[in-house]
FINU-992654 format. One line per field, with one value per residue (C-alpha): z, y, x; residue in one letter. Coordinates in steps of 0.02 Angstrom, whole numbers. Layout:
N
pz	c(Z:...) $
py	c(Y:...) $
px	c(X:...) $
aa	c(A:...) $
REM end
This chain:
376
pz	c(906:949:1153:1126:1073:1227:1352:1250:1229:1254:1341:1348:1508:1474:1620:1594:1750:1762:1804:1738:1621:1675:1534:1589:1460:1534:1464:1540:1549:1638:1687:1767:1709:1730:1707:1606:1603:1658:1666:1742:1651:1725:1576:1456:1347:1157:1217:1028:1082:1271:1175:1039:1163:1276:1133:1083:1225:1289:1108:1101:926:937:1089:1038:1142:1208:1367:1429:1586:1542:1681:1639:1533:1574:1579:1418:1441:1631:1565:1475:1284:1120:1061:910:838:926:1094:1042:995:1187:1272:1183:1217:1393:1393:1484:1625:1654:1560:1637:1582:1428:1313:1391:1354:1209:1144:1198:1113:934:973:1004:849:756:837:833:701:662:663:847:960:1083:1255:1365:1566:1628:1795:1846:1803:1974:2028:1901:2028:2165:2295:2226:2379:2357:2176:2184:2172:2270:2118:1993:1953:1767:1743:1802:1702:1559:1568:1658:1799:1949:2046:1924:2055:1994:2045:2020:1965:2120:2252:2179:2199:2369:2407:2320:2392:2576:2546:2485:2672:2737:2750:2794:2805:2842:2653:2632:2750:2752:2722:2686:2557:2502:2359:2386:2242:2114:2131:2294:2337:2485:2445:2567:2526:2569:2530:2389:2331:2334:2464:2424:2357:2367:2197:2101:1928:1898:1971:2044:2201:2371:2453:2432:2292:2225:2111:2134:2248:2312:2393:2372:2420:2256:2306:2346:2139:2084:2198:2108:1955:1950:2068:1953:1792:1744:1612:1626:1556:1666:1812:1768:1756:1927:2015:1924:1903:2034:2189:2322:2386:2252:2286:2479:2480:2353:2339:2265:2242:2304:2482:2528:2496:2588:2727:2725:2715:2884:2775:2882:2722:2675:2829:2812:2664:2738:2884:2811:2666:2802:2911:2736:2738:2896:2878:2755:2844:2981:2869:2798:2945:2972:2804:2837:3011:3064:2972:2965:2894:2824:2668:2611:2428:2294:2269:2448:2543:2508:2531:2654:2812:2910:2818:2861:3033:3039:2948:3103:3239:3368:3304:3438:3488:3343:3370:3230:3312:3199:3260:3246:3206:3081:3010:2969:2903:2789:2624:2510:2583:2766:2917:3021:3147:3365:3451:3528:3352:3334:3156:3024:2964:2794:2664:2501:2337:2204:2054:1924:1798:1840:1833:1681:1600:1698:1611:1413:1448:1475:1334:1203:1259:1250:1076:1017) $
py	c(-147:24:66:195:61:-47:89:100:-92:-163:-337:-442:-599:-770:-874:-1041:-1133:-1322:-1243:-1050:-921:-755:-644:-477:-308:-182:-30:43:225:351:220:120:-45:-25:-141:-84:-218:-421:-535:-730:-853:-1016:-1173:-1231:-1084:-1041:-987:-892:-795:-766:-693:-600:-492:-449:-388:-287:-234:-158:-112:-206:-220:-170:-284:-270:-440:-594:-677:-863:-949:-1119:-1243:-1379:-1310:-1475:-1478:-1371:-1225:-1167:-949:-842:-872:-807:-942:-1021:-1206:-1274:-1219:-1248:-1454:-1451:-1409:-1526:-1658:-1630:-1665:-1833:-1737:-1591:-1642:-1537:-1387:-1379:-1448:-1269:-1161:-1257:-1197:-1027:-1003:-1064:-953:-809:-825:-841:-679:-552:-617:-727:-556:-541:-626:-729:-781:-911:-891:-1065:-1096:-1243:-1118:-1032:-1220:-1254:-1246:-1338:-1443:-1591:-1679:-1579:-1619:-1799:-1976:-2125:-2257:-2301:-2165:-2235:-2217:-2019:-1987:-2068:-2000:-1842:-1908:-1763:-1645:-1514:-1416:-1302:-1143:-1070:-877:-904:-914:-793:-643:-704:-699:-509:-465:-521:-434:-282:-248:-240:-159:-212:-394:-469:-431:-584:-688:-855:-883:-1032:-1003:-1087:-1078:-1153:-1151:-1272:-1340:-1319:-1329:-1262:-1199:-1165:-1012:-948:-785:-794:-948:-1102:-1245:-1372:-1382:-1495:-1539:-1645:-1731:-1692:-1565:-1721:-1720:-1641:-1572:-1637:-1533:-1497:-1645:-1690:-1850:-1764:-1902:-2073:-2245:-2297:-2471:-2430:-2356:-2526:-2637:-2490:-2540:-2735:-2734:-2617:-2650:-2481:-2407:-2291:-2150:-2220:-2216:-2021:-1958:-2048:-1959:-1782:-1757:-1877:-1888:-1745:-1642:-1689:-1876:-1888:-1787:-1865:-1705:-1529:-1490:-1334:-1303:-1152:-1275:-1413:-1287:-1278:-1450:-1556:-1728:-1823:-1840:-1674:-1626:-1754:-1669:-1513:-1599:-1692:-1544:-1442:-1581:-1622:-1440:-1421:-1598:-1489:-1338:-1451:-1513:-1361:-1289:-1419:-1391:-1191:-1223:-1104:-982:-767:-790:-916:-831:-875:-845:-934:-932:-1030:-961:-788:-790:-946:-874:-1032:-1147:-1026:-1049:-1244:-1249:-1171:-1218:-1279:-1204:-1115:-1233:-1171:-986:-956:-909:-799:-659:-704:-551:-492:-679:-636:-447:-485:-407:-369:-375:-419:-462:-584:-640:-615:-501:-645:-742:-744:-784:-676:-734:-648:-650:-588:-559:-660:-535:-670:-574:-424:-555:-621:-426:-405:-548:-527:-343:-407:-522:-419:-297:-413:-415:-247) $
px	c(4179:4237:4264:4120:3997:4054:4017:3842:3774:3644:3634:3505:3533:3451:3435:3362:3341:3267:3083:3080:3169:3240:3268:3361:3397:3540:3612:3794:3750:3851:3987:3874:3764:3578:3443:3306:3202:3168:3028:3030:2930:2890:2947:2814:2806:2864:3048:3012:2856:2914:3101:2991:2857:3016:3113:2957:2894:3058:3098:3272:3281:3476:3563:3734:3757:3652:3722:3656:3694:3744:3747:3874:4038:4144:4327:4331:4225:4284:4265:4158:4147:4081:3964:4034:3991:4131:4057:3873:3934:4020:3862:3789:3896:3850:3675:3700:3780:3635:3477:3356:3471:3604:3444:3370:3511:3546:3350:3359:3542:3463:3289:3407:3492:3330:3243:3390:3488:3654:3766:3709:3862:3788:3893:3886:3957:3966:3900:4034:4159:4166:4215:4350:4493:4416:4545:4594:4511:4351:4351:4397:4287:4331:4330:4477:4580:4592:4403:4411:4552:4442:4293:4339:4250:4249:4139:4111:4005:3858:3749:3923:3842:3730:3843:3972:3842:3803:3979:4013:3836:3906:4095:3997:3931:4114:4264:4434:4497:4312:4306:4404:4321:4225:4060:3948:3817:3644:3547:3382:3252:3184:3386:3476:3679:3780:3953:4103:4209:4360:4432:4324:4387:4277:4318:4166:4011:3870:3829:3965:3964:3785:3660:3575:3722:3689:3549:3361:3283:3114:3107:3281:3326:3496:3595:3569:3668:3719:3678:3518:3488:3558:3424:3289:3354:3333:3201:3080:3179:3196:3310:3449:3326:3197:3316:3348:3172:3151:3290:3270:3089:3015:3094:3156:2998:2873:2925:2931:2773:2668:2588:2703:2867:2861:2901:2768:2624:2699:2710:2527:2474:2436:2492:2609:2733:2720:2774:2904:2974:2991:3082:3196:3236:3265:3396:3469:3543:3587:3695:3799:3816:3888:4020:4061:4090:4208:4295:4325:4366:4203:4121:4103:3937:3777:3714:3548:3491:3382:3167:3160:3315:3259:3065:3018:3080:3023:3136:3273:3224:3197:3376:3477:3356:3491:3640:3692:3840:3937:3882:3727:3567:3419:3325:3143:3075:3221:3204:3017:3024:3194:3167:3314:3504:3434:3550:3444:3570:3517:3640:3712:3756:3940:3930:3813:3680:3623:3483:3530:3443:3534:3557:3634:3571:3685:3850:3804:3794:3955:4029:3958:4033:4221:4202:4157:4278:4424:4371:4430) $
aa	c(X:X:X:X:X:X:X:X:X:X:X:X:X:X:X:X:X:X:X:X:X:X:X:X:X:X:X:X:X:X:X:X:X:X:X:X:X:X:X:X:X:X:X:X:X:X:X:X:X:X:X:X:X:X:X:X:X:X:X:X:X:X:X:X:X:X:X:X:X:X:X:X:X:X:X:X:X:X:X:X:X:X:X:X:X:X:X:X:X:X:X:X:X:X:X:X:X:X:X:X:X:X:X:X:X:X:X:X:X:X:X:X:X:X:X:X:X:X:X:X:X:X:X:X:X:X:X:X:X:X:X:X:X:X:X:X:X:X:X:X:X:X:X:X:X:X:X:X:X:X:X:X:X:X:X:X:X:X:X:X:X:X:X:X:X:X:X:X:X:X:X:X:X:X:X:X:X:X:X:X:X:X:X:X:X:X:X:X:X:X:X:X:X:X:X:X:X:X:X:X:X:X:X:X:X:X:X:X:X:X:X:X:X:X:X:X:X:X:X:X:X:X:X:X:X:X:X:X:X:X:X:X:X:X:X:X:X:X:X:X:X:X:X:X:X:X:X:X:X:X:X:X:X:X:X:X:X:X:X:X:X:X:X:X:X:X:X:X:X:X:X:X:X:X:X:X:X:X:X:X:X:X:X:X:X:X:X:X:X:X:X:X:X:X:X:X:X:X:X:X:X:X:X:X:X:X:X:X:X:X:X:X:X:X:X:X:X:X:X:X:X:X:X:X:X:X:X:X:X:X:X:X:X:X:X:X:X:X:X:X:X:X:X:X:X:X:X:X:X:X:X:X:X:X:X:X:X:X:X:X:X:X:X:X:X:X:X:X:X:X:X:X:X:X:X:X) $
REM end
């Protein structure tokens, strides 16, 4: 590919997540990228039609590239990549580790190559890559070191693309050494994490070997006693697979609740679990942010981003109420108007408190746009 066809491509973004699809079309033009187009579609659809009426309706017939956000890339895959059969076999073999996404990306790579054609490169930007060079002690399980080593047992950590554009969003509203500052971010939507960061450089994250790890989730238990999945397990005699559908796609708010998944509704409802949910979704991330604090030795900033983080100010609210000791206290008022890059920290809050729009999209453009021109 020549370097005037790079500065010219088209890329088209797909983002699967474990409840929607983002697709994305940019352009560079005049040095810079622009998006010309994107459209979110919640799961359950024909990934071929929903591919097929963007392509048409935005008249993408010629994307020079196709970019997908893969969640688990292992030990193997930790940087961007052309898609090739030895890639598409690794994802693959990592099913058992994110089942509610590689099977997603996996679809949408293979509808991809159906709709615009095998000649079309296709890349994948792995979101445990940002986590690759985690500390050792961050990284690290607590069981034989024999079975780690074997199985490549570690906290892989995910949401990686997430809390990378909160952290360049946050940098990108300062100057001078604040640019390399600390900040702890949180993406809460369908999935949720918290990530520590350093200089740009991750400290610890909440989710580990699986997406399952960390906070309480829409449908996803978060933390659990190991002991107390064993006792589930004989006591109810359920299968591994049994065991997983039960931890991804019953438990967290949808499970506590009894009644939706989704926080907003919860919000409305006067049921004493659903209000339970909220509660302890809300003390679940405040836990973390506790700890992380602890792990960066304080924090410049809290950075809130994801479907929840960015449009449920009251969770924001209910996840700092009383954290004032350590310096974080909201504005009310900002807290309810935020729209877009918002600042919602009080006057008197020695550490920033942020809402941020999370453009993955814009990364993963970003990303298919070095790779392809490493190629030449």
């Amino acid at each position: 590919m020549s370097s005037d066809q790079v500065l010219a491509m088209k890329i088209l973004t797909v983002n699967t997540g474990s409840s929607s699809v983002r697709l994305a079309a940019f352009v560079r033009h005049e040095g810079k990228l622009t998006e010309l187009a994107s459209v979110r579609e919640d799961s359950g659809g024909e990934p071929e039609d929903t591919l097929q009426e963007f392509v048409q309706t935005h008249k993408l017939s010629k994307v020079n590239v196709v970019v997908h956000r893969v969640v688990h890339g292992g030990m193997r895959l930790t940087s961007p990549c052309l898609i090739d059969r030895d890639v598409e076999r690794e994802i693959e073999r990592l099913v058992p580790l994110a089942p509610l996404h590689n099977p997603i990306a996996l679809k949408w790579i293979r509808v991809a190559r159906g709709v615009l054609g095998a000649h079309t490169p296709q890349v994948a930007v792995f979101d445990t890559a940002f986590f690759t060079h985690l500390p050792t002690v961050a990284q690290t399980y607590a069981i034989p070191h024999e079975l780690s080593e074997k199985y490549a047992l570690r906290r892989y950590g995910f949401h990686g693309l997430a809390h990378q554009a909160m952290w360049q969003a946050w940098r990108g509203q300062h100057s001078g050494s604040l640019q390399n500052g600390k900040i702890i971010s949180m993406q809460l939507g369908a999935g949720c994490s918290i990530t520590a960061t350093d200089k740009g450089l991750p400290r610890d994250t909440s989710m580990g070997f699986s997406p399952l790890e960390g906070l309480m989730m829409a449908t996803r238990s978060g933390d659990l006693d190991p002991g107390l999945m064993m006792f589930l397990q004989r006591q109810e005699s359920l299968t591994p697979e049994e065991m997983d559908r039960l931890l991804n796609e019953r438990s967290g708010l949808s499970g506590v609740s009894g009644i939706s998944a989704d926080i907003r509704e919860l919000l409305k409802s006067k049921d004493e679990y659903a209000g339970l949910a909220v509660e302890l979704y809300c003390y679940r991330v405040r836990k973390y942010l506790g700890a992380y604090l602890a792990v960066l030795g304080g924090t410049d900033a809290v950075v809130f981003g994801g479907g929840v983080g960015e449009n449920v100010p009251v969770v924001r609210e209910k996840i700092l109420a009383g954290m004032e000791w350590c310096g974080i206290s909201i504005d009310a008022k900002k807290n309810s108007d935020a729209s877009g890059m918002s600042c919602i920290s009080s006057e008197t809050s020695s550490v920033e408190v942020w809402v941020t729009p999370v453009n993955e999209a814009a990364i993963l453009a970003q990303e298919a746009e070095a790779v392809i021109s490493s190629r030449r």
